[in-house]
N, CA, C and O of each residue as an XYZ file, in Angstrom:
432
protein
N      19.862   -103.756     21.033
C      19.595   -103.059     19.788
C      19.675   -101.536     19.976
O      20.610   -101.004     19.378
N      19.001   -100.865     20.579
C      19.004    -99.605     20.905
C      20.818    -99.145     21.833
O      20.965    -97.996     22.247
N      21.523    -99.789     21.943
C      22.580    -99.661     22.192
C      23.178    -99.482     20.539
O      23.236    -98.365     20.025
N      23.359   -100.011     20.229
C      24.304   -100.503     19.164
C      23.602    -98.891     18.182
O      24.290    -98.203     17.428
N      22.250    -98.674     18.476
C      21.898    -97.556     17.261
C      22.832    -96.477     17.976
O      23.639    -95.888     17.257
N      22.769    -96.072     19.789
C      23.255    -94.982     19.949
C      24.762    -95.081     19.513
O      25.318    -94.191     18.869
N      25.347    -96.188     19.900
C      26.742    -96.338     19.576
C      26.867    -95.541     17.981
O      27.505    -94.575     17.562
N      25.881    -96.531     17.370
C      26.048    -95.611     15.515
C      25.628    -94.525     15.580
O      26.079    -94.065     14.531
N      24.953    -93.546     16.144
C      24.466    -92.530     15.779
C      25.760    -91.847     16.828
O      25.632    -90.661     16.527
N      26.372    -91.869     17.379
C      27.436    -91.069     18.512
C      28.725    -91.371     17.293
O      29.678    -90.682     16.931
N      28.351    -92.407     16.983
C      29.738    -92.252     15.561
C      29.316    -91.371     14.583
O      29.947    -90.378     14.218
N      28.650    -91.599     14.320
C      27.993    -90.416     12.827
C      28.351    -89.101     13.122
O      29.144    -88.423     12.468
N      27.832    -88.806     13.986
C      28.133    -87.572     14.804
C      29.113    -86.622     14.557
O      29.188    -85.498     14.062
N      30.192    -87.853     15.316
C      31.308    -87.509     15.379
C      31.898    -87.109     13.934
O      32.411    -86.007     13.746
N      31.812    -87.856     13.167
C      32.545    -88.459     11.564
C      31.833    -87.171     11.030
O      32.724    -86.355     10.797
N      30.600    -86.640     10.736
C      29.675    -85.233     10.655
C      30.709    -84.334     11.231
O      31.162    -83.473     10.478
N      31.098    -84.393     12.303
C      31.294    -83.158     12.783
C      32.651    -83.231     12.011
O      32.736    -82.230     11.298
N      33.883    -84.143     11.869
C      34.887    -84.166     11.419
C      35.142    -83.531      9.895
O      35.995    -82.781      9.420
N      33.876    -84.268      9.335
C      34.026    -84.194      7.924
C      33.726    -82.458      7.552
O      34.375    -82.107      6.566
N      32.798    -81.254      8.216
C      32.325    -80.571      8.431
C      33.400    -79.824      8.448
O      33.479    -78.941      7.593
N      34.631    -80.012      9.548
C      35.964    -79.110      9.451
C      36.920    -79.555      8.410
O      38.067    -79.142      8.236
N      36.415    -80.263      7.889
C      37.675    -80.567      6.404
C      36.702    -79.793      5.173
O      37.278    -79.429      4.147
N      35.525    -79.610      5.290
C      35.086    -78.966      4.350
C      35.270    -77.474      4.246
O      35.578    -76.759      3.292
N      34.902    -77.129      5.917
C      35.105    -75.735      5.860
C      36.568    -75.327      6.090
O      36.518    -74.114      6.296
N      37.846    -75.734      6.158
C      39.509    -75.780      5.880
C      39.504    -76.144      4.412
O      40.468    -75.735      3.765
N      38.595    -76.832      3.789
C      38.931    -76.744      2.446
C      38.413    -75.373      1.589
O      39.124    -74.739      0.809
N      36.946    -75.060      1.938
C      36.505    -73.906      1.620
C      37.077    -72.664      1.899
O      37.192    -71.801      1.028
N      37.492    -72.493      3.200
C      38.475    -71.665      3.431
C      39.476    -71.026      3.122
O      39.636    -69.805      3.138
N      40.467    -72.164      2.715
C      41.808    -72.048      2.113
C      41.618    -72.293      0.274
O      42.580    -72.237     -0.492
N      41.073    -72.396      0.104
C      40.957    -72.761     -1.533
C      39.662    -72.219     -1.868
O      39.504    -72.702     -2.989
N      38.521    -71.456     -1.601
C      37.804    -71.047     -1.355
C      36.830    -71.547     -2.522
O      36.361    -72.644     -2.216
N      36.242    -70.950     -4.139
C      35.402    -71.289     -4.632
C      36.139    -72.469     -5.365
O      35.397    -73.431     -5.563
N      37.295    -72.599     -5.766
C      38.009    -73.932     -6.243
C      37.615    -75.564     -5.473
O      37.585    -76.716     -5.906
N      37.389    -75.012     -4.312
C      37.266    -76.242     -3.351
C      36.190    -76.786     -3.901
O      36.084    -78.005     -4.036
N      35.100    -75.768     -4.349
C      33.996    -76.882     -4.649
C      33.671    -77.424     -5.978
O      32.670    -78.060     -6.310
N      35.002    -76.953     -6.899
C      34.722    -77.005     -8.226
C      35.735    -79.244     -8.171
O      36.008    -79.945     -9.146
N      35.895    -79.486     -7.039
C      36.682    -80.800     -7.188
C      35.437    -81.939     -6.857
O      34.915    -81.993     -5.743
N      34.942    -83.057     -8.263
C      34.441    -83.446     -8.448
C      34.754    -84.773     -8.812
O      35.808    -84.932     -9.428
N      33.985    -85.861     -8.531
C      33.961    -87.278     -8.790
C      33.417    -87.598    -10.062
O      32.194    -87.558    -10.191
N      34.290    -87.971    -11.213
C      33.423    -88.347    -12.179
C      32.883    -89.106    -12.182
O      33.790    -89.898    -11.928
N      31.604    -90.017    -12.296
C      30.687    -91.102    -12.445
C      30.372    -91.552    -14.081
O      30.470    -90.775    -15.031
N      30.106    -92.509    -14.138
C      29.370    -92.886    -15.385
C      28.295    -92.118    -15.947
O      28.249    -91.953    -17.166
N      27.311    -91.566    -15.082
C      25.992    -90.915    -15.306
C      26.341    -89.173    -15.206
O      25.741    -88.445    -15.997
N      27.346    -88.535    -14.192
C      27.415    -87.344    -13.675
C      28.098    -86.912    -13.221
O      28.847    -87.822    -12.866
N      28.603    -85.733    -12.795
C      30.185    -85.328    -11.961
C      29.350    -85.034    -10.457
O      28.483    -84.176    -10.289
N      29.722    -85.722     -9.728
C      29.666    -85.308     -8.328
C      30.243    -84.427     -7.596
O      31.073    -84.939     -6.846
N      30.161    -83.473     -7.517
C      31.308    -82.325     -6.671
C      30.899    -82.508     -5.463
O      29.808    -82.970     -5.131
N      32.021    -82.043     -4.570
C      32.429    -82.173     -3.026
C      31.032    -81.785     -1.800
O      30.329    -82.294     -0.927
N      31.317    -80.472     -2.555
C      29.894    -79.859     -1.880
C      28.519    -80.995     -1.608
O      28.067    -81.335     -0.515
N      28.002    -81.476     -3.133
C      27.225    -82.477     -3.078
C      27.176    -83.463     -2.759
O      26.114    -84.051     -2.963
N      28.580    -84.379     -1.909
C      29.016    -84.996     -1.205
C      28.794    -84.606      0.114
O      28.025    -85.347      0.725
N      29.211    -83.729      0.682
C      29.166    -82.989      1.853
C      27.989    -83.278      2.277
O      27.801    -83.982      3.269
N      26.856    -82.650      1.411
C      25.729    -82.060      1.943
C      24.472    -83.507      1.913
O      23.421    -83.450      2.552
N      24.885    -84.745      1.026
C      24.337    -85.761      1.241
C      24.913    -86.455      2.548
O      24.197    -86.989      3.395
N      25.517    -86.423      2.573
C      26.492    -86.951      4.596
C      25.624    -86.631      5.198
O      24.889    -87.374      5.850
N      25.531    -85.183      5.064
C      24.754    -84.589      6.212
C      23.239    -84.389      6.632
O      22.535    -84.215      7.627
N      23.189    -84.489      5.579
C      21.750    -84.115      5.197
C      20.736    -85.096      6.468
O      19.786    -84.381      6.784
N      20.692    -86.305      7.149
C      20.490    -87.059      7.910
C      20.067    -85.883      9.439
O      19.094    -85.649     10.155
N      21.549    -85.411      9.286
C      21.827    -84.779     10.410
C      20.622    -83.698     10.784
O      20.312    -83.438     11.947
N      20.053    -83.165      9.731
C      18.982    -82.040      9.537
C      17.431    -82.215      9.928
O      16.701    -81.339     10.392
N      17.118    -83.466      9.651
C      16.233    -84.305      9.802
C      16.109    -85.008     11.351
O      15.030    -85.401     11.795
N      17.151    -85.082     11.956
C      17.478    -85.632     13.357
C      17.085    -84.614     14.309
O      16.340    -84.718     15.284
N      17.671    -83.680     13.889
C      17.902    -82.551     14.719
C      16.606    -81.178     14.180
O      16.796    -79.972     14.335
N      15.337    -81.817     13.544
C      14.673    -80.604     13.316
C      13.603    -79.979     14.387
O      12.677    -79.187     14.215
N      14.114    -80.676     15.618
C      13.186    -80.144     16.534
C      14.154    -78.646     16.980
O      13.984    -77.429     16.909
N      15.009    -79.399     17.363
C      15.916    -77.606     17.637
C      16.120    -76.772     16.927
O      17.040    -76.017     17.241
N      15.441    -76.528     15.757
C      15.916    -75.364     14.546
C      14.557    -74.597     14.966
O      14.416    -73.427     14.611
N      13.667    -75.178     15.636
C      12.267    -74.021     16.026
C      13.289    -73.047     17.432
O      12.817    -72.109     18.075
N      14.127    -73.380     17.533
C      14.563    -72.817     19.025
C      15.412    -71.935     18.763
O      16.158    -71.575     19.673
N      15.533    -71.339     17.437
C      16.681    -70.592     16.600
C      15.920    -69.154     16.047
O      14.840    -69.120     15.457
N      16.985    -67.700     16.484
C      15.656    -66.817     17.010
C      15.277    -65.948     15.835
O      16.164    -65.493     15.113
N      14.217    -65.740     15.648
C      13.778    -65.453     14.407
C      14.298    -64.827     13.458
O      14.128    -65.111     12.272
N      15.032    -63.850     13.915
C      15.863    -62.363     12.637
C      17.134    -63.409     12.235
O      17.992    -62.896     11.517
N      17.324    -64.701     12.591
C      18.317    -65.715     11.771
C      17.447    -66.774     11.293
O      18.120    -67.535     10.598
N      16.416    -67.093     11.358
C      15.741    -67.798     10.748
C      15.263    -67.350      9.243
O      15.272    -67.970      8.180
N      14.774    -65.811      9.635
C      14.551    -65.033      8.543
C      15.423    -64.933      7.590
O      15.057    -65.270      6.464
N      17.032    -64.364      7.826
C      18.064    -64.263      7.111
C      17.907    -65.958      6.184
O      17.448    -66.142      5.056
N      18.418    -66.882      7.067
C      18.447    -67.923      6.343
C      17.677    -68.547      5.522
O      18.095    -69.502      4.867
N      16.138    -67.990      5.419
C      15.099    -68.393      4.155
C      15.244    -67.337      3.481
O      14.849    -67.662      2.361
N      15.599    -66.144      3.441
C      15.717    -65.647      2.467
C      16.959    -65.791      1.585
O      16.998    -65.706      0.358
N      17.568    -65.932      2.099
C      19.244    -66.335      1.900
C      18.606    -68.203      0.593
O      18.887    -68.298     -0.602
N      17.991    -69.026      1.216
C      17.325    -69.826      0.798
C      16.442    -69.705     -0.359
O      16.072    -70.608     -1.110
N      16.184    -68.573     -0.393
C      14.508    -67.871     -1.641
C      15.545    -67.808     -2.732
O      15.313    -68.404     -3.783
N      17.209    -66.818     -2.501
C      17.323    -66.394     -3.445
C      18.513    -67.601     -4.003
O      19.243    -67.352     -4.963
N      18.563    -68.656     -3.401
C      19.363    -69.686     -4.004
C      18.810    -70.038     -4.760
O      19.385    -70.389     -5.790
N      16.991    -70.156     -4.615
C      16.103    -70.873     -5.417
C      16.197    -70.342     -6.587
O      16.327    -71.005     -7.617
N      16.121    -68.726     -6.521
C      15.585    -68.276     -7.928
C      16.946    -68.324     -8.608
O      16.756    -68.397     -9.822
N      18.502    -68.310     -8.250
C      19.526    -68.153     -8.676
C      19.573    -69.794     -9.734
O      19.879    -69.892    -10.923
N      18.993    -71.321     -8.400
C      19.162    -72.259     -9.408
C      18.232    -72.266    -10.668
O      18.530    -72.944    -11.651
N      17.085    -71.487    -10.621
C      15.905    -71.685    -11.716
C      16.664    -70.902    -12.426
O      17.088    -71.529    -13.398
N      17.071    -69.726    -12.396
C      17.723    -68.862    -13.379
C      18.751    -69.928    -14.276
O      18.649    -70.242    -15.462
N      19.653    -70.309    -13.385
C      20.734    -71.245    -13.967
C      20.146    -72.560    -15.167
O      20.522    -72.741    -16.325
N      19.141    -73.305    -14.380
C      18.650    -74.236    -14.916
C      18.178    -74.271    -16.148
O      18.341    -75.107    -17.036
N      17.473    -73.114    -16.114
C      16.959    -72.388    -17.769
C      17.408    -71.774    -18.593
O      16.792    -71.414    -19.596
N      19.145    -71.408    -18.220
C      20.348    -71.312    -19.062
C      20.990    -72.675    -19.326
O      22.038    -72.587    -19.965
N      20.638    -73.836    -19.011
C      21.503    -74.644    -19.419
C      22.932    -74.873    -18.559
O      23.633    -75.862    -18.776
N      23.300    -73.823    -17.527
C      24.480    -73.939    -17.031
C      25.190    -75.578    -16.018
O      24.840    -76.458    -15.232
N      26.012    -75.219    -16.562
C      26.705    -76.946    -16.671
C      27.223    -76.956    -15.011
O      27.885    -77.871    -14.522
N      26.855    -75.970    -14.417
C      27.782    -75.734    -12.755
C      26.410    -75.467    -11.871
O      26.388    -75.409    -10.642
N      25.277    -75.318    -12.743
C      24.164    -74.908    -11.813
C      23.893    -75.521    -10.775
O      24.127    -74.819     -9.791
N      23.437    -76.686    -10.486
C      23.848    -77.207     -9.219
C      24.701    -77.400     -8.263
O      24.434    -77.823     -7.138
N      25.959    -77.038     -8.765
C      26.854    -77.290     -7.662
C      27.145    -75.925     -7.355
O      27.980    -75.779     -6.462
N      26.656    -74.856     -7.884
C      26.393    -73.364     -7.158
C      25.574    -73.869     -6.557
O      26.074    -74.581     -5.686
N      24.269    -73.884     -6.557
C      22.944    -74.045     -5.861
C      23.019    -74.600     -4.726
O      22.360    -74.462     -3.696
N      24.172    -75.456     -5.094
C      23.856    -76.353     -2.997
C      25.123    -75.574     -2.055
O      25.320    -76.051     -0.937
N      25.924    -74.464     -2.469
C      26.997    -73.621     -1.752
C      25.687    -72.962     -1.252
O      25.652    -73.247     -0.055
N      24.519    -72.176     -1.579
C      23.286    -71.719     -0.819
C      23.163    -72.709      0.504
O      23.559    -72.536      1.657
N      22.389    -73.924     -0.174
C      22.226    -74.919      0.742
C      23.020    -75.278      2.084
O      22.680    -76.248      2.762
């Protein structure tokens, strides 16, 4: 059993790390367009980004012992960088804007 998890988790990994350089070659080269390409659903439009960042999101949670080991004046940057996504999605949210979330998680 514990074989078969590392086997899955050494795949995930991998497939994370893969999917990670097709996002950022897509962001890159097509830059804010990239994230405007979305899955329509019955209920909601799914954009890429919000795809992306549910994949990964696992990965964050796995790995939150090593983010204490990350040295403070970038820790700092990145919650504040974080504060002002927040107030950017509340701003959005309380306009009604139809893209507000899928700005909000390019912060994320």
């Amino acid at each position: 059993m514990v074989d078969a998890k590392k086997h899955f988790l050494s795949y995930y990994l991998k497939l994370a790390e893969y999917s990670f350089y097709i996002f950022l070659f897509g962001t890159l080269s097509f830059g804010r367009t990239f994230s405007t390409f979305y899955i329509d659903t019955p209920f909601f439009s799914l954009f890429v980004t919000e795809i992306f960042l549910a994949f990964n999101m696992p990965l964050l949670f796995y790995k939150r012992k090593s983010l204490s080991g990350l040295p403070r004046l970038f820790l700092t940057a990145v919650l504040s960088f974080f504060v002002f996504g927040l107030i950017y999605l509340t701003v959005a949210l309380s306009e009604n804007s139809v893209f507000a979330l899928r700005d909000a998680v390019i912060f994320v």
